[in-house]
Every structure is written in structure tokens, then in C-alpha cells.
DRENLOTI-974574 format. One record per residue (C-alpha): x, y, z. Coordinates in steps of 0.5 Angstrom, whole numbers, padded with zeros to 4 digits, always signed. Each point is the difference from the previous one (the first is absolute). Example, Ala and Ser with C-alpha at 12.3 -4.5 7.8 and 13.67 -1.06 7.14 Angstrom:
<vexmis>
+0025-0009+0016;+0002+0007-0002;
</vexmis>
This chain:
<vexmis>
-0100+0068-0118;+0007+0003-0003;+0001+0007-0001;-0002+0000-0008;+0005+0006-0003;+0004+0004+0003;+0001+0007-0004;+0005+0006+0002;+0006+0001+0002;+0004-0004+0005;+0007+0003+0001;-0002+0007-0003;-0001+0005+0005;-0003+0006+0000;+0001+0006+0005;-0005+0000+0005;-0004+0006-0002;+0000+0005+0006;-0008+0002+0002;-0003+0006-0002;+0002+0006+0005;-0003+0006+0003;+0002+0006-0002;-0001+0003+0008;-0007+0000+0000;-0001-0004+0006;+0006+0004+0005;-0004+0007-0002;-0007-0003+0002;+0003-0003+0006;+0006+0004+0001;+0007-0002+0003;+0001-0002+0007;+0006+0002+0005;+0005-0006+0002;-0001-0003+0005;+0005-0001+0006;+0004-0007-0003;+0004+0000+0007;+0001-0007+0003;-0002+0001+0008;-0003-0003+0006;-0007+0003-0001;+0001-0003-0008;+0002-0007+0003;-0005+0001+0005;-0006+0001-0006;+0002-0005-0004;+0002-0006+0004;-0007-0003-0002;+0002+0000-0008;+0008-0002+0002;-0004-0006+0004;-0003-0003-0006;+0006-0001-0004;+0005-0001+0005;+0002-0007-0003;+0002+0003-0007;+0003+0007+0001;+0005+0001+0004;+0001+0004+0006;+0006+0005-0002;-0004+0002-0007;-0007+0001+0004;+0003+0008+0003;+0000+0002-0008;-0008-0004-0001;-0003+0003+0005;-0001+0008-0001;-0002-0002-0007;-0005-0005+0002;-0002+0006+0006;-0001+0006-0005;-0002-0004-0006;-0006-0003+0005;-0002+0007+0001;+0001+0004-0005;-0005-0006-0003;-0006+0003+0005;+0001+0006-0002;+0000-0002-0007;-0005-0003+0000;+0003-0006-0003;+0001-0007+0000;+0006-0004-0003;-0001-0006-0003;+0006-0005+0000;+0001-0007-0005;+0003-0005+0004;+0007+0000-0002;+0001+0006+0003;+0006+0000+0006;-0003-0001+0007;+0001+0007+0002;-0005+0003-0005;-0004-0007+0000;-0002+0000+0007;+0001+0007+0003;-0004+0005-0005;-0004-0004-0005;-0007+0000+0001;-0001-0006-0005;+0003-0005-0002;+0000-0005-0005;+0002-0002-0007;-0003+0003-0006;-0007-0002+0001;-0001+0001+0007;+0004+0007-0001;-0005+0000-0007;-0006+0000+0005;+0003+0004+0006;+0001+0007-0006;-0008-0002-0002;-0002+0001+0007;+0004+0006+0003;-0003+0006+0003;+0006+0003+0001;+0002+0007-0004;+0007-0002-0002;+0002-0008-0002;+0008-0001+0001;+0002-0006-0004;+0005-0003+0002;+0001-0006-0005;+0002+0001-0008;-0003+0005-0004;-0005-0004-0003;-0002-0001+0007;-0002+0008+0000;-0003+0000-0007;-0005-0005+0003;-0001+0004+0006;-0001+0006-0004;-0005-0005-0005;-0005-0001+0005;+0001+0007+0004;+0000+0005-0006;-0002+0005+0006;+0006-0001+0005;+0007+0002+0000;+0004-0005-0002;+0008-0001+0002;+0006-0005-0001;+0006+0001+0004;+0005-0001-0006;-0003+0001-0008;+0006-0005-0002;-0004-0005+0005;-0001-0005-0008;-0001-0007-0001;+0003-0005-0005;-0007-0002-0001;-0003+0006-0002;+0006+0003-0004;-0001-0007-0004;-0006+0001-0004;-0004+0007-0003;-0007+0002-0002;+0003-0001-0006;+0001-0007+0000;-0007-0001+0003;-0003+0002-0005;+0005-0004-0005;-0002-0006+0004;-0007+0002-0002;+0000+0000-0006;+0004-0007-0001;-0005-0003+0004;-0007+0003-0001;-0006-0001+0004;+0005-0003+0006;-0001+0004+0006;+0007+0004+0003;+0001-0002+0008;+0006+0005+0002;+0003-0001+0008;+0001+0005+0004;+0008+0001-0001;-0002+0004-0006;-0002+0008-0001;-0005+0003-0001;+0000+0002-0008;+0000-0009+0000;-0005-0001+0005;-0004+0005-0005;+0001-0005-0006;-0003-0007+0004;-0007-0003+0002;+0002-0001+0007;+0006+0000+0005;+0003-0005+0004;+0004-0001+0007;+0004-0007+0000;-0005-0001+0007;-0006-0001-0006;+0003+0001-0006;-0003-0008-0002;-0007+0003+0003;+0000+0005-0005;+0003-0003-0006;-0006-0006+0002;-0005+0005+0000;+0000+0002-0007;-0003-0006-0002;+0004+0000-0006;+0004-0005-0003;+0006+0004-0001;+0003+0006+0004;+0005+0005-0001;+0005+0001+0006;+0006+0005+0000;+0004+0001+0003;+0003-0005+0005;+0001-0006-0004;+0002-0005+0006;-0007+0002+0004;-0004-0002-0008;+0005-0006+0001;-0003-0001+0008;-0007+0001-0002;-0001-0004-0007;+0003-0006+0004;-0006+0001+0005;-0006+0002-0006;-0002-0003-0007;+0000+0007-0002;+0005+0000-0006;+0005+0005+0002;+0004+0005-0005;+0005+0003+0005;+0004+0006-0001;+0008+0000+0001;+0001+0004+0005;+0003-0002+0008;+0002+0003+0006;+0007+0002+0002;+0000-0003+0006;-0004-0007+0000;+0003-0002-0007;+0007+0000+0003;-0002-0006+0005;+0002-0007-0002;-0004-0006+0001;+0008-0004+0001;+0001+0004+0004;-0006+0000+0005;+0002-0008-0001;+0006+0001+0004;-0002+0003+0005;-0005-0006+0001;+0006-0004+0000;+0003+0003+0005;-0006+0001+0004;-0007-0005-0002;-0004+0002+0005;+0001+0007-0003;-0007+0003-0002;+0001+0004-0008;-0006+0005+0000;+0000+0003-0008;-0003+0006-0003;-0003-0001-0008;+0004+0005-0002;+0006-0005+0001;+0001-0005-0007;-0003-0007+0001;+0006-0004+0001;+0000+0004+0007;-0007-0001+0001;+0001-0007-0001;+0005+0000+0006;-0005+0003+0004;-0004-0003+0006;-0005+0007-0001;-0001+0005-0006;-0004+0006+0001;-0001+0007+0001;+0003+0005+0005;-0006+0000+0004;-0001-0008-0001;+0007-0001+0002;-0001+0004+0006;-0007-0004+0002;+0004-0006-0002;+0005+0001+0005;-0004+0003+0006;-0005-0007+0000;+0006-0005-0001;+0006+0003+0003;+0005-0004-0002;+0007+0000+0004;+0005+0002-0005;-0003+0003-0007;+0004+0003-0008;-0005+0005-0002;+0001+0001-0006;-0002+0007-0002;+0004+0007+0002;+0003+0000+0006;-0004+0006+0004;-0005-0005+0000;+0003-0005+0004;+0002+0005+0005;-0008+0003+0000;-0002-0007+0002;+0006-0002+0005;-0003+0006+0003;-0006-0003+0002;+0002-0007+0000;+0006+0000+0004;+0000-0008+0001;+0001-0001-0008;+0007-0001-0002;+0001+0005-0007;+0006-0004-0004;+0002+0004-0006;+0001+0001-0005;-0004+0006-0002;+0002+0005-0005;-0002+0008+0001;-0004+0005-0005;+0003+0005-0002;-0005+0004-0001;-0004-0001+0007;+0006+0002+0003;+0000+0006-0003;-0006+0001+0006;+0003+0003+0007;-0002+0004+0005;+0003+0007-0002;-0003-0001-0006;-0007-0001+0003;+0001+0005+0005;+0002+0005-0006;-0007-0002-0006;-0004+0000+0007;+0004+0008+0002;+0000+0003-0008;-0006-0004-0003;+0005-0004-0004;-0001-0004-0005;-0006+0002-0003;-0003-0006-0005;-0005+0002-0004;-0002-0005-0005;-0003+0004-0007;-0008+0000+0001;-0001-0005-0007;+0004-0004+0002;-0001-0001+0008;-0008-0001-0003;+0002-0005-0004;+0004-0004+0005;-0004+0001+0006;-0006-0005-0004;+0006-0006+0000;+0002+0002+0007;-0007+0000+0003;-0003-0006-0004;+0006-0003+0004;-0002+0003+0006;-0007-0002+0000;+0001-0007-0002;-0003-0005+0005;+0006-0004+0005;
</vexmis>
């Protein structure tokens, strides 16, 4: 069924609101630690040899000797911390596969934060990534590598708008993607990620749902349910500026190419695609079909992440980068795990609120 109405702005974008920080609480309960040694050097060679191998295909040799004390430190200070690093699937290999403790895309690391015994949980992903974490973990000491790590989705709809929707459509039940902050998940029924978000609108059993605010996601799962869909205008950066001629052409060049999409993309992408799924159905896809030569249509760190382990597969750009997972990096790792910074601590009001849409999503049945 098509997408009923769709309301919001579309080209209007606001800034990305930064998340609430500490104000130092967590470095004087933990307290700073020293600078590790960041020397390039034949033990640092020898220690790391292992993690080099898994990514050998993707990052080259000559920027590895500027990796690798990093990665060494950072794995370290990890224990002494008693922290444990969460990474989203379109970091860069070296975080990705050398310190990262989990992986995944948003439900994965979702369920991963909920599950964690570790003291202090370093997010590296975008900021309403560590308000979830902090959601579910109110107890841990939670930390962003970089505040200004935003997103496009959670910058276009506020708790305000929520609420405005609510009153336009009274009684229809609010189902909010995970792309949003915290102060909007506490205005909503249930969250979403795109691996179930067509499970989630379905298990309502109602005949119509609010969904924010993705509107190509609402677009992809209203075409595979009976639920009338009322969508909200919002996008992201990096999956909208796909195009489904161009994915055309590049089949033209090639037809044996396979064209793996994510939903985040607009239909007419989708329709150029052989498969359209989730970060982490994406990666299953390619794991049981393992095809010669493939477009991953999503942000570029996760076809390198996948070559990485799938060195037969044939990644063919294009690709386009986000701006704000890049702000993630090693130094920047190794400085939030040194000082405890930055601190997330989402209001308690708040984070009790949205801890209820969370969950209901995390305990729904696969």
C-alpha cells in the first residue's frame, strides 16, 4: 500500500542538535590517565600484526605505522577502563575491526548497550546512538568520541513536531526510527530500525501508524504492508543522493553487476536494486551469495568492512561518505576512553520515556 500522507518539511533542515554533555562528572569519578607511548616500532608492529591481517585488503601498508599505536593504546586502556567500544557499520576499518567490541548497525549495537557489563561504553557511531546507549544504561558512563557526530534524520524532526503530529491524528499510534534523539523517542509508541521496522509498524494492529522520520524507509515498508502509512519528510544525506539512473548505467556497463540497496534510498534506487535491506541484512546477503562483482549502495566504510572479510567480492563504487561518522578516529577514541569524554547523559524524564519505545522494540519477537 502506498504511503497515505506525507507531512513535515522536506528541504528545510535544521541543525543537528549536539547531545547533552557532562560537565566533567565522569573524569573526576574515573580520573584521567597518562599518554600512552604513540611510537611506531617493531614490538608496535609485532603486537598488532594480527589486527593488520584482518584489514590488509582495505588499508594500505604505508598508513598502518600511523594505526597502529592507536589501536595498541586504545586496546589497552580499554581493559583498564573497563570499557567496551561499540562500532556501527559505517566506521573505517581500522576502528571497525581493530578495537571495536561490537559491531553492527542500530539494532544490533541497540541490543549490544542493553547487554553490556562493562563500566564505560564508548560509542562510536552518531550521537543518538549514545543517547540509546545511555537509554538503556542510565547506570554506565557513556561516551562520543565527537559531539558534532549529528545526523540529517535526527536534525529533521523534533519532539514538538511529534506531538504536532499527535494532535493532527489522534488515537494513530507513533512509530519513530532509531535515527532520532532522544527528546522524540520520548514522544512515540515504539521505536524502529530498518531491519524490523515493517515487523514493528505490523505488530501494532492498527489500521493506520505514524512513522517519522524517514520518508523513503515509510515509502519501502508501506509498499510490503496493508498498514495505512502517514510518513514524515525527512531523509538522510547520504542515501538520498543515490539515483536509480545512475545505478542503471552502471548495469549497462556491466548486467552481471549485482546492486545491494539500503531503504534509506528513494524508490527509484530500490527498483534498481537486486536486494534491498538493512546494514546488517546486507552483510548476510552478501556472506551467503557472495557475488563476483557488487554496488553497495550505502556509506563507503561499509563496503570496505565487508571486503574485509569478503576479500573475493568485487566492491564497485559508487559510494557516498558520512560526514558525520567520519568525525570518529582513532585519536579521538583514544582521547573520550583517556579523559572520559564526552560524557551522554540524556534528562532522566526524558530518558524514562523513551526507554519504553526503546524496549518495546527490543523485546518485540524476530
Amino acid at each position: 500500500m502506498p504511503v497515505v500522507e506525507t507531512v513535515g518539511p522536506l528541504d528545510e533542515r535544521r541543525a543537528a542538535p549536539s547531545p547533552a554533555a557532562s560537565d566533567g562528572a565522569a573524569l573526576r569519578k574515573f580520573g584521567a590517565l597518562p599518554v600512552p607511548s604513540l611510537e611506531w616500532n617493531a614490538e608496535v608492529e609485532r603486537q598488532t600484526a594480527r589486527l593488520y591481517e584482518r584489514i590488509k585488503n582495505v588499508v594500505p601498508s604505508v598508513e598502518w605505522p600511523f594505526f597502529a599505536p592507536y589501536v595498541k593504546a586504545i586496546n589497552a586502556i580499554k581493559k583498564e577502563r573497563n570499557a567496551v567500544i561499540l562500532a556501527h557499520n559505517y566506521q573505517t576499518p581500522e576502528i571497525y575491526n581493530c578495537v571495536a567490541d561490537f559491531v553492527g548497525d542500530s539494532l544490533q549495537l541497540a541490543r549490544e548497550a542493553a547487554k553490556a557489563k562493562a563500566d564505560v561504553i564508548v560509542q562510536c557511531g552518531v550521537h543518538f546512538m549514545a543517547e540509546t546507549a545511555n537509554i538503556l544504561n542510565p547506570e554506565k558512563t557513556v561516551l562520543i568520541p565527537d559531539l558534532e557526530a549529528g545526523c540529517s534524520l535526527a536534525s529533521a524532526i523534533t519532539g514538538e513536531d511529534v506531538r504536532m503530529l499527535r494532535e493532527r491524528f489522534p488515537g494513530v499510534p507513533v512509530v519513530t526510527y532509531v535515527n532520532t534523539s532522544a527528546e522524540v523517542k520520548a514522544e512515540s509508541d515504539i521505536t524502529c530500525t530498518s531491519s524490523n521496522a515493517l515487523q514493528v509498524v505490523e505488530s501494532l494492529g492498527s489500521e493506520r501508524v505514524i512513522f517519522v522520520p524517514d520518508q523513503y524507509l515509510a515509502k519501502y515498508v508501506a509498499a510490503q504492508s496493508k498498514v495505512k502509512i502517514i510518513a514524515w519528510k525527512g531523509s538522510c544525506e547520504v542515501h538520498e543522493r543515490f539515483t536509480g539512473d545512475e545505478l542503471e548505467m552502471i548495469r549497462a556497463n556491466d548486467p552481471s553487476v549485482q546492486i545491494v540497496a539500503h531503504p534509506e534510498c528513494p524508490p527509484d534506487v530500490i527498483a534498481a536494486s537486486d536486494f534491498t535491506g538493512s546494514t546488517a541484512h546486507m552483510i548476510d546477503w552478501l556472506r551467503k551469495n557472495r557475488p563476483k562483482r557488487v554496488v553497495l549502495v550505502t556509506e563507503c566504510s561499509m563496503a570496505d568492512n565487508v571486503q574485509a572479510e569478503l576479500p573475493d567480492v568485487e566492491f564497485t563504487r559508487p559510494c557516498n561518505l558520512c560526514p558525520h561518522m567520519k568525525r570518529i578516529t582513532l585519536p579521538k577514541i583514544l582521547d573520550s576512553l583517556l579523559y572520559t569524554k564526552e560524557e551522554i547523559v540524556v534528562a532522566p524524564a526524558v530518558a524514562e520515556k523513551a526507554r519504553r519505545a526503546v524496549e518495546r522494540m527490543i523485546h518485540l519477537k524476530s
